[in-house]
Every structure is written in structure tokens, then in C-alpha cells.
C-alpha positions as CSV (number, residue, x, y, z in Angstrom):
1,X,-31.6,-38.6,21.5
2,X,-28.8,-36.8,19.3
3,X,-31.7,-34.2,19.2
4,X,-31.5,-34.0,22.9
5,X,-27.3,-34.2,23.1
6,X,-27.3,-31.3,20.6
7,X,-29.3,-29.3,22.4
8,X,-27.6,-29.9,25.9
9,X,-23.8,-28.9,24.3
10,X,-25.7,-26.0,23.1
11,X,-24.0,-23.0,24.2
12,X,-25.0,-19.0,24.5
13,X,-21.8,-17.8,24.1
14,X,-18.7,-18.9,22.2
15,X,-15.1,-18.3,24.4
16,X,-13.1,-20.5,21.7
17,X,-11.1,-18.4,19.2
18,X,-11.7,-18.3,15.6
19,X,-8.9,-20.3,14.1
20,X,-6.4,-18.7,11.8
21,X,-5.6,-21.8,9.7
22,X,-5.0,-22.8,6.2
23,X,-8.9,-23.4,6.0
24,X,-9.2,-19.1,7.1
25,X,-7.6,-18.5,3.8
26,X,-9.9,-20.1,1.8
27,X,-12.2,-18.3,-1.1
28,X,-16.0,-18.1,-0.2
29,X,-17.9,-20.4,-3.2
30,X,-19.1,-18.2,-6.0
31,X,-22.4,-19.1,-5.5
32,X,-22.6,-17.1,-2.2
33,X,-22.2,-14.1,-4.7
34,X,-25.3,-14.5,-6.3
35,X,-26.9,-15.0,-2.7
36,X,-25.1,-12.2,-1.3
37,X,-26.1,-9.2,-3.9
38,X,-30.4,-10.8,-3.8
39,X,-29.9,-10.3,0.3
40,X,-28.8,-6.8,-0.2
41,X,-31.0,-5.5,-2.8
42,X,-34.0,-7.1,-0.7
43,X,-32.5,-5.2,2.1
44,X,-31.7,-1.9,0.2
45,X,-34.1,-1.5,-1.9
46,X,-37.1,-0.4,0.1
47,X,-35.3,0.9,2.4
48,X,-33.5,3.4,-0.3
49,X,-37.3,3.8,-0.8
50,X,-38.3,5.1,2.4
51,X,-34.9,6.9,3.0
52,X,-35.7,9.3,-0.5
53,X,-39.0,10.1,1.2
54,X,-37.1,11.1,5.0
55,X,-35.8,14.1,3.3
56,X,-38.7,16.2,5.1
57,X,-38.5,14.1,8.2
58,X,-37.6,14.8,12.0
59,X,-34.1,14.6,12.6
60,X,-34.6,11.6,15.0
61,X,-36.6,9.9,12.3
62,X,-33.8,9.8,9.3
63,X,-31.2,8.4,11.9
64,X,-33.5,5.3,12.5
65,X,-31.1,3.3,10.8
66,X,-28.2,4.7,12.6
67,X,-29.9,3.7,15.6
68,X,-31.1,0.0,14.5
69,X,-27.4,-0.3,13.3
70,X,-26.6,-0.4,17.5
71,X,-28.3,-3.7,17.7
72,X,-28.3,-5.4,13.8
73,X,-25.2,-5.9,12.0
74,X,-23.5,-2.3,13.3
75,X,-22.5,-2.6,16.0
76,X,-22.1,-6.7,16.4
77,X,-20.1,-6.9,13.0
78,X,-17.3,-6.0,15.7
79,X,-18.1,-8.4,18.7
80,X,-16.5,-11.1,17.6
81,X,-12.9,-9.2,17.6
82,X,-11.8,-10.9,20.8
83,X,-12.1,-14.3,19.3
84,X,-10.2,-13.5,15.8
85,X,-7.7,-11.6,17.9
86,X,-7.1,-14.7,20.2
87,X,-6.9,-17.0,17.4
88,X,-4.0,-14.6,15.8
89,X,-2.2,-14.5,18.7
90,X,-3.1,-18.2,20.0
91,X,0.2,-20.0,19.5
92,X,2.3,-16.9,21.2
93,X,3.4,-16.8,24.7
94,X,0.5,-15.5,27.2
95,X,2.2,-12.7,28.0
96,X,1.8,-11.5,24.7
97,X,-1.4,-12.8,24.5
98,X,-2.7,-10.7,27.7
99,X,-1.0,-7.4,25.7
100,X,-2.8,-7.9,22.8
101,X,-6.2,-8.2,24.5
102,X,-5.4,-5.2,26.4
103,X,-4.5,-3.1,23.3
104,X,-7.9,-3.2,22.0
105,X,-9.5,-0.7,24.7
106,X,-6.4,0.7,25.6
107,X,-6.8,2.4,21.5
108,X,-10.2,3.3,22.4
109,X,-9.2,5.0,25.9
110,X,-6.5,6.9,23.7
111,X,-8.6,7.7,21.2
112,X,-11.5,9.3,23.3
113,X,-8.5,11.3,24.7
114,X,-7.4,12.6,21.3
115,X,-11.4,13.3,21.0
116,X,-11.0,15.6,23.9
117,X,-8.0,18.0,23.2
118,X,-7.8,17.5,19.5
119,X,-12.1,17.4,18.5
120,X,-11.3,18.5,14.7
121,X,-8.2,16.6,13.8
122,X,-9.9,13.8,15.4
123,X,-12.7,14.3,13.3
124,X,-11.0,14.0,10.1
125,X,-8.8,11.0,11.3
126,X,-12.0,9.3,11.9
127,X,-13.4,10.3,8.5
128,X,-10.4,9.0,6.7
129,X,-9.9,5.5,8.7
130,X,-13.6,4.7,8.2
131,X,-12.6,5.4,4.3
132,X,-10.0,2.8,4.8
133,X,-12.0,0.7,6.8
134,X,-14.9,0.6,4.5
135,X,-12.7,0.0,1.3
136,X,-10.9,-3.0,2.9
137,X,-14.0,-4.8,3.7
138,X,-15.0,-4.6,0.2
139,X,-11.4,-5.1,-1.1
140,X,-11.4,-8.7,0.6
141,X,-14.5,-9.9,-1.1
142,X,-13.6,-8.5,-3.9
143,X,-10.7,-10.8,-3.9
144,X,-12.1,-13.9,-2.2
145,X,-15.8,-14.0,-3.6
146,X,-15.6,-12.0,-6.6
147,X,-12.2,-13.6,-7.7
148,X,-10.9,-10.2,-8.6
149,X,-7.4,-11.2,-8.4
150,X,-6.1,-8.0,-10.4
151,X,-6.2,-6.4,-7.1
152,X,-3.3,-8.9,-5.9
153,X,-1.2,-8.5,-8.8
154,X,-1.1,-4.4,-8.8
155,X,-1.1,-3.2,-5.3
156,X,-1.7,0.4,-6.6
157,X,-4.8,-1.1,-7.9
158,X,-5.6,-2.3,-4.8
159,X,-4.9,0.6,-2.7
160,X,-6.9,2.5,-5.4
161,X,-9.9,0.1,-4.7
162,X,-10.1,0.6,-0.8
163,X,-10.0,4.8,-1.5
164,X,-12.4,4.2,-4.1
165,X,-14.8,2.3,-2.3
166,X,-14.2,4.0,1.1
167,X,-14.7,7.5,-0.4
168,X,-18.4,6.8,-1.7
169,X,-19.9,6.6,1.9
170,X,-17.8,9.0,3.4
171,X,-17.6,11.7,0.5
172,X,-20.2,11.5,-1.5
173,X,-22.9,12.3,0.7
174,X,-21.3,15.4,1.0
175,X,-22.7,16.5,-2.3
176,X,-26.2,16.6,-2.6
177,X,-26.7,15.9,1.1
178,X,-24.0,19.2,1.7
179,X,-25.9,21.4,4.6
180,X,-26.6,18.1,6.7
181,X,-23.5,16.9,6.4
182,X,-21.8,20.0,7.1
183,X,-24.1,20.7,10.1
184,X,-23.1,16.8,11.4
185,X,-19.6,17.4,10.8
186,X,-20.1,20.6,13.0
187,X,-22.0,18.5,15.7
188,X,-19.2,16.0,15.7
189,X,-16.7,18.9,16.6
190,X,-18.2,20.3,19.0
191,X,-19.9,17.6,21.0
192,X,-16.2,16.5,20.7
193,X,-14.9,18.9,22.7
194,X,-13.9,21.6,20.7
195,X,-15.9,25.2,20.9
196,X,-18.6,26.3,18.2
197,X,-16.8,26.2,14.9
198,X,-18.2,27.1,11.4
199,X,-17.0,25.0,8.7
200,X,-17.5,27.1,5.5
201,X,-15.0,25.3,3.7
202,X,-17.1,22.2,3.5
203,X,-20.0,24.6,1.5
204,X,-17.4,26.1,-0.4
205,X,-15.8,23.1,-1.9
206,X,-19.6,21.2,-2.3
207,X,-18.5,20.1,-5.7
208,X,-15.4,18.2,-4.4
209,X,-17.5,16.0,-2.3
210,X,-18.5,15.0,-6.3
211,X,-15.3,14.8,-8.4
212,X,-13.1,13.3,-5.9
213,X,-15.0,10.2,-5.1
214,X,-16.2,10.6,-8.9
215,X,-12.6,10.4,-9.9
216,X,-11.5,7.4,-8.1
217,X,-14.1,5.4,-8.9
218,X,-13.4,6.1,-12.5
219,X,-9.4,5.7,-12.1
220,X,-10.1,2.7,-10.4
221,X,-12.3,0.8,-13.7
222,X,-9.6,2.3,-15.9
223,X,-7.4,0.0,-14.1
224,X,-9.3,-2.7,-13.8
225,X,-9.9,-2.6,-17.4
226,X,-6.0,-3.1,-17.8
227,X,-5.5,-5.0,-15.3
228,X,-7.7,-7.8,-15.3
229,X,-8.0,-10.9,-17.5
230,X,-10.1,-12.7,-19.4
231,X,-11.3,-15.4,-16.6
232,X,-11.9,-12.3,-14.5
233,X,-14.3,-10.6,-16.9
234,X,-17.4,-11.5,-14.4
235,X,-15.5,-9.8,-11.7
236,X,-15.2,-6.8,-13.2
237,X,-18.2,-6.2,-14.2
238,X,-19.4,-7.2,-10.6
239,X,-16.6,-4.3,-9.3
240,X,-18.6,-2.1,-11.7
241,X,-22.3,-2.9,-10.7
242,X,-21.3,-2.8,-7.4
243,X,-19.7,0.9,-7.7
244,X,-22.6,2.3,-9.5
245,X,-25.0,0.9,-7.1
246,X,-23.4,2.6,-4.6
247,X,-22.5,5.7,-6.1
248,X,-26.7,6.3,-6.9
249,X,-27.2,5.3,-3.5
250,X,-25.0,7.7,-1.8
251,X,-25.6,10.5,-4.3
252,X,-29.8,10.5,-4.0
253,X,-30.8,8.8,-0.4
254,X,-30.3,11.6,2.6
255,X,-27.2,11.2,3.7
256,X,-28.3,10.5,7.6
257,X,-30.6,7.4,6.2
258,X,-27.8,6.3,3.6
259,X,-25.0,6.0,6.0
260,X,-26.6,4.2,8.8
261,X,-28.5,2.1,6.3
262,X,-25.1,1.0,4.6
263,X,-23.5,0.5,7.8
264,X,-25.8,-2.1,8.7
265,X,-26.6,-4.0,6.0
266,X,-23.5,-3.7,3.4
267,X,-20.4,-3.3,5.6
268,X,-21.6,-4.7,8.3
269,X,-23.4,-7.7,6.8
270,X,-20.0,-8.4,4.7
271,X,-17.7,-8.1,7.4
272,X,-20.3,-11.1,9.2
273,X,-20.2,-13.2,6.2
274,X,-15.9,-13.0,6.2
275,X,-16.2,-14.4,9.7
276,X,-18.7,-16.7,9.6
277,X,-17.1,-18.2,7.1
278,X,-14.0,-18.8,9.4
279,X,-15.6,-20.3,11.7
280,X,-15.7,-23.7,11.3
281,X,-19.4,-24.4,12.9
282,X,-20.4,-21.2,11.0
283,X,-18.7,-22.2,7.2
284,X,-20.6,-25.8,8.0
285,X,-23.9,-24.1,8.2
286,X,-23.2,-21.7,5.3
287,X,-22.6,-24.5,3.3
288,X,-25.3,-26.5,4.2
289,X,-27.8,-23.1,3.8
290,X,-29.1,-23.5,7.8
291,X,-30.3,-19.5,7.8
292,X,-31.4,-20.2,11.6
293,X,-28.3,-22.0,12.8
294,X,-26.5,-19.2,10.7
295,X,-28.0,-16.8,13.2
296,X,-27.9,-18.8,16.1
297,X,-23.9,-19.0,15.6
298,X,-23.8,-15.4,15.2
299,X,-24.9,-14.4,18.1
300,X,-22.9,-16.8,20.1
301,X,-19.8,-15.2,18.2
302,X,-21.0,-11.6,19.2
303,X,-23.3,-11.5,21.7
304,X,-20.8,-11.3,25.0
305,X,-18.9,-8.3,22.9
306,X,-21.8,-6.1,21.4
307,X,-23.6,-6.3,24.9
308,X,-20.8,-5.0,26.7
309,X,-20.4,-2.4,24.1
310,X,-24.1,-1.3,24.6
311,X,-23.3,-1.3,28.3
312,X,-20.7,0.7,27.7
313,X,-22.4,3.6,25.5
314,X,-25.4,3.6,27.9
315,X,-23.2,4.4,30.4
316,X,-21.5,7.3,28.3
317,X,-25.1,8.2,27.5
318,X,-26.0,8.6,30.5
319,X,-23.5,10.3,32.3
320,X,-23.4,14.3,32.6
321,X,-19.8,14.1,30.4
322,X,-18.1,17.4,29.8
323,X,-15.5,17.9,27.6
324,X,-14.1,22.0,28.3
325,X,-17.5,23.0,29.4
326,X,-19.5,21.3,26.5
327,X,-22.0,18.8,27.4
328,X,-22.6,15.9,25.0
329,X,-26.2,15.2,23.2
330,X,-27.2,11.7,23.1
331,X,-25.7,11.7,18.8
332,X,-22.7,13.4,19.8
333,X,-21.7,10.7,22.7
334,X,-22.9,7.8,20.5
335,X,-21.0,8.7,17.5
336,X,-17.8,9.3,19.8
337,X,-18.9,5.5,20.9
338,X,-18.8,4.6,17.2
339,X,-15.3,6.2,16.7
340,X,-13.4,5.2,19.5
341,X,-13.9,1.4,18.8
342,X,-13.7,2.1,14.9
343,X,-9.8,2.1,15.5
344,X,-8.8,-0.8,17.0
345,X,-11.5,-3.1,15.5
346,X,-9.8,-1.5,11.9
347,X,-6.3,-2.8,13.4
348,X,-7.9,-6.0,13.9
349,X,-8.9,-6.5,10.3
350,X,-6.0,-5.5,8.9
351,X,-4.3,-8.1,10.9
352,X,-6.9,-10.1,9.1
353,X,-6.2,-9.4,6.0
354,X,-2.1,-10.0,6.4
355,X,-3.1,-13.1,7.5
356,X,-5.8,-14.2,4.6
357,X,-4.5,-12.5,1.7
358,X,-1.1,-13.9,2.4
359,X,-1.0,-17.1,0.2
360,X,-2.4,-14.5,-2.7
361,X,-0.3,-11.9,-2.7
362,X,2.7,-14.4,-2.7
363,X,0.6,-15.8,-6.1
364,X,0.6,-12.3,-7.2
365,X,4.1,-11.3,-7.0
């Protein structure tokens, strides 16, 4: 019978927002650490495999993960913005409310805009916030799972940490992976809208694409190494692993196969476990280690958002779009997809992450 009444309140979608309580401020159990890094190397692992054999591969081929990242962890990581958004804003008057919800897309329109008249400024921008991006998501479990609260008590440290993190993705394929990179850079540019450009200077400088992220990473463990204290000896040495994992990652798997593979199933796959874990149906099965319910409440959290985001690129896929006489291949108009909602779903997290790091920045001042 409870079987039956479960089953019958059972819904498909979830229109409540996620709550932005005292409970959403909470750190994840340390244990989930341990369960987090055997998930991703599982993950990773043979798939770094197959991506340091796609070198010789069809184009279409190495962006297989770029493509399954649509559908797994990519692209839904963000569909569950509406319902954190509405639970910031949930005790303001509607009229604020209906704003805020309206924002969202309204970035994305302007954005897409910018993509139109300004293709290679808009490239870089989107370069740089997905280094930001990228190094926040890290940064917050860094804080909240690892414990690493050296990051709270120097906020050079932490901003260090985000451009640290954030540059290994973005930057470091540059390296190795130079030409293709270059050549997608290119593509971005001109399937933005912009005419045929050569971009030398990313072959000239190769060996930045090296020393920069190279440098950060290592400022960054320098202060750490000051920084931190004895009782956060295991976090540090996490932040290191971690680092080095991903700087070999990013350094020998194409770049193509790296990025979408990391996207999916590291940033994507974090940014999921912060939210699951503010839910309170989803923190009850996390807790309780119910892997199906665990996906069962994630697609109830996403499903409505990434589905209309689907629609939304298939329709840009499929239209005839022209920007200044220069029609748009289906990678050109689904990485402008990627971009435009990149921004405001940023926005969102760091509205997050004034609200959850809060109580621990007031401990580290």
C-alpha cells in the first residue's frame, strides 16, 4: 500500500524550487570524497584510453563526447537553474521574481547578439568565463567536500584556485593539441559571424598555452603550502592529486575528446552532486546511497530545462542561420548553443556561491 501511495505522488517533473536555507549551506560528508574521485576515475580512465587512440580519428568521431555531453551530465548540469534561481529569489516580491526569470534568456538573446557583430571578442569572453566557470565549480568542493578552508581565509588564494583550475581545460589543450585547437578557435570565429581569420598568434605563442596554466597551478600549491593547516593536510594533498590528474589529462588526451569528456563527467557531474545535495529529496537519497532514486530525482530536477534546451538547439540547427553572409555548420551553431547559455547559468552559480559560502567566509575573516 505505501508502495502503491509512493508511486502515485510520483512526479516526472519537479516545479518546487530548490530551497536556499541554512541546510543549503551545509558541507557534503567526507565520505562522498572517496566515492566521488572512484566514480570519476571509473569514468575517465578508459575513456582517456580511447581518447589517446582518437588522435588519427574522423573529426566527428573525437567530438563523441562533446556530443553525448548534450544529453549526460553537459548539458543537464544546467536544467535545474530555474528551480535554484526561484528558490533565491523565493521570499522577494513577484515582480522581482518574474524579472529574474526573464533575465536568464534575456543574457543568452544578448549574448548571441554580441556573437553576431563582435565573433572574436566574443570568443575570448567565452574562453575566459568558462575559465571562471570551471574554477568555481571546483573551488566550492574544494571548500565544502575537501574541507580546504585556506581558500576562505585568503581570497587571493581562492581567486588563484578558480584561474588555476579553470586554465587547465581551457589552456592547456592548447599545447600539445595546438593546430586543432587553433583550427577550432578559427571555426568558432567564423561560424560566429566574423569573416575568414587566421590566428597565427595562437601557433606563435604554443609554449604559453604550457607555462601559463603551468604557473598557476604551481603558484597556487605554493600557497596552499602556506596557507593551510595542519587539520587540512588531507585537503591539500587532495588539491594536488586532483591538479596533476588533470594537468596529464589535458596535456596528453586530444584536446576535442578531453574537453567534452571533462565537461560531462568532472564539471558537469560536480556541479549535479552540489545540487543534489540541496535538495532535500535528493541529500535523503545521497545519504541513504539509493543510486536509482539518485537518478530518478535528477531528471525530475532537469528534465523540463535540458529538453527545452535541446528543442531549442535543434531548432538553431536546423534553420538556414546567417550571420553577414556566413552560414553556420552543425559544430559552429551548437557551440554558439553552448556559449550563450554558459553566461547566465555562470551568473546563477555565483549567486550560489554568495549564498553557500556566506557563513564561511564570515568564519574566515
Amino acid at each position: 500500500m505505501a508502495c502503491m501511495e509512493e508511486s502515485s505522488v510520483m512526479k516526472w517533473i519537479e516545479w518546487g524550487a530548490v530551497p536556499f536555507n541554512g541546510s543549503a549551506r551545509k558541507e557534503l560528508p567526507l565520505s562522498f570524497a572517496k566515492g566521488l574521485h572512484t566514480l570519476t576515475l571509473s569514468l575517465l580512465l578508459p575513456m582517456g584510453i580511447l581518447g589517446y587512440m582518437s588522435t588519427d580519428w574522423p573529426l566527428a568521431w573525437q567530438l563523441l563526447p562533446l556530443y553525448l555531453s548534450l544529453f549526460i551530465f553537459g548539458m543537464p548540469h544546467g536544467g535545474a537553474d530555474h528551480l535554484l534561481l526561484w528558490g533565491m529569489v523565493k521570499k522577494s516580491p513577484q515582480g522581482f521574481r518574474i524579472v529574474s526569470l526573464l533575465a536568464y534568456p534575456l543574457l543568452s538573446i544578448a549574448y548571441l547578439v554580441c556573437w553576431n557583430f563582435q565573433p572574436v571578442p566574443s570568443a575570448i569572453f567565452f574562453l575566459a568565463l568558462t575559465i571562471f566557470h570551471w574554477g568555481q565549480g571546483d573551488r566550492y568542493l574544494s571548500i565544502k567536500l575537501h574541507r580546504a578552508q585556506y581558500l576562505v581565509r585568503s581570497k587571493s588564494l581562492s581567486w588563484l584556485h578558480i584561474f588555476a583550475r579553470g586554465s587547465l581545460p581551457i589552456l592547456l589543450p592548447g599545447f600539445l593539441g595546438n593546430e586543432t585547437y587553433r583550427l577550432f578557435l578559427e571555426s568558432m570565429v567564423r561560424q560566429g559571424g566574423g569573416s575568414e581569420m587566421n590566428l597565427e598568434w595562437i601557433t606563435q605563442n604554443q609554449i604559453l598555452f604550457l607555462m601559463v596554466p603551468l604557473l598557476l597551478v604551481g603558484l597556487q600549491m605554493i600557497g596552499s603550502l602556506l596557507k593551510h593547516t595542519q587539520e587540512e593536510r588531507v585537503a591539500m594533498c587532495t588539491e594536488l592529486l586532483e591538479s596533476a590528474f588533470l594537468f596529464i589529462w589535458f596535456l596528453w588526451v586530444p584536446p576535442l575528446w578531453a574537453l567534452g569528456t571533462y565537461f560531462a563527467l568532472w564539471h558537469s557531474l560536480r556541479h549535479g552532486l552540489r545540487i543534489l545535495w540541496m535538495d532535500q529529496a535528493g541529500r535523503k537519497d545521497l545519504l541513504g546511497g539509493h543510486f536509482l532514486r539518485i537518478k530518478g530525482r535528477w531528471l525530475q530536477l532537469t528534465s523540463l530545462m535540458t529538453v527545452l534546451a535541446l528543442l531549442g538547439l535543434w531548432l538553431i540547427l536546423s534553420m538556414p542561420l546567417y550571420f553577414r553572409g556566413i552560414q553556420l555548420d552543425w559544430l559552429g551553431k551548437a557551440m554558439l548553443g553552448i556559449s550563450i547559455l554558459t553566461l547566465p547559468h555562470t551568473v546563477v552559480v555565483c549567486l550560489m556561491d554568495r549564498f553557500q559560502l556566506r557563513n564561511d567566509r564570515v568564519k574566515g575573516n
